[in-house]
C-alpha positions as CSV (number, residue, x, y, z in Angstrom):
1,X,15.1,5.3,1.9
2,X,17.7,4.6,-0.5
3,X,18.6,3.6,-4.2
4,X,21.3,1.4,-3.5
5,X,21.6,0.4,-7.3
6,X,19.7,1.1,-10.5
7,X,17.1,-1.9,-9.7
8,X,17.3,-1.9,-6.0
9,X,15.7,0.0,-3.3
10,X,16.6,-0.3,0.7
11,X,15.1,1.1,3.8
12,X,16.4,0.8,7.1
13,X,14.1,0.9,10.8
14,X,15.0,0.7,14.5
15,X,14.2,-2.8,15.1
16,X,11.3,-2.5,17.6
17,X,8.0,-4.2,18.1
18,X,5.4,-1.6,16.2
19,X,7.6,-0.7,13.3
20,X,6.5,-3.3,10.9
21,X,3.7,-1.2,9.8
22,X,5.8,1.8,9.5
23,X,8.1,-0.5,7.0
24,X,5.2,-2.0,4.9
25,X,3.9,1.4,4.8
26,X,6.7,2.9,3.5
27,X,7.8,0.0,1.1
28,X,4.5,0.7,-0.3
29,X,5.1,4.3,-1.1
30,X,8.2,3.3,-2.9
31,X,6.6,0.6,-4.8
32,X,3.9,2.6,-6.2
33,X,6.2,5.7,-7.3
34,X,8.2,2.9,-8.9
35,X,5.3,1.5,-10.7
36,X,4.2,-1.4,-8.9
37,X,0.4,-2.8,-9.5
38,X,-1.9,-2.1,-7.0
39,X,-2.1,-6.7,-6.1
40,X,1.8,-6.0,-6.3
41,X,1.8,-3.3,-3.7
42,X,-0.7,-5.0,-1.4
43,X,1.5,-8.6,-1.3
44,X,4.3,-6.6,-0.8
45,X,3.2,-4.7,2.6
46,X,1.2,-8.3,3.9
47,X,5.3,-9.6,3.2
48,X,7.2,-6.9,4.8
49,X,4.9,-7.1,8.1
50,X,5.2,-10.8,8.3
51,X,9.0,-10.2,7.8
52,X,9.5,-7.8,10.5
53,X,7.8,-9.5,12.9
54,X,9.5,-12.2,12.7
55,X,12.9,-10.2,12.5
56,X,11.9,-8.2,15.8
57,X,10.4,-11.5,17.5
58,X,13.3,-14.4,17.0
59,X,16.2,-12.9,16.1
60,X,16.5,-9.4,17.9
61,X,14.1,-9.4,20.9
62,X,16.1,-6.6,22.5
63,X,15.9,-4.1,19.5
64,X,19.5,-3.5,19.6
65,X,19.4,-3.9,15.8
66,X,18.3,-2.7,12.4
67,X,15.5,-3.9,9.9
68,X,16.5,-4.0,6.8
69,X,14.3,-3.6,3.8
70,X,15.6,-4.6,0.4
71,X,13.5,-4.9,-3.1
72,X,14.2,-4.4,-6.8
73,X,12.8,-1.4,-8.6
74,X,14.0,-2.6,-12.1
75,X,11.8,-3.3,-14.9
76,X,10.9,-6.6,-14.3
77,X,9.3,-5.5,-10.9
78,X,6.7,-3.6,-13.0
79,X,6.5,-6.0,-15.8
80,X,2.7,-7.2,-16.0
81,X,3.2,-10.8,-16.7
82,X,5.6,-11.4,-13.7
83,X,3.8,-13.9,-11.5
84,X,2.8,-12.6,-8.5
């Protein structure tokens, strides 16, 4: 896991079937050290699985590649009037 900017954080995973909880799991982490709300931090895993599933699934079936996990950590990602 990486800052890759001020508002920005980015993981990286082997791109194999499985791994998708691994990633929401850790993208969780991040967003509650960052601040996220708990509804926040749930959405965000129930996105990230659906994500990598479908990255795995249709467009890297041999698992050659990497996931990539991108999402801002800036205020605006803890701000409690953003929409969900």
């Amino acid at each position: 896991m990486s800052a890759t900017n001020a508002t920005n954080v980015e993981i990286r995973f082997p791109s194999r079937r499985g791994i998708e909880m691994v990633a929401a799991n850790t993208a969780a982490s991040a967003a509650k050290l960052i601040g996220f709300r708990e509804d926040r931090v749930d959405a965000l895993k129930a996105a990230i699985t659906e994500a990598c599933i479908n990255a795995i699934e249709r467009s890297n079936p041999n698992g050659i590649r990497t996931v990539r996990l991108e999402f801002p950590a800036g205020e605006d990602s803890t701000n409690p009037e953003m929409p969900a």
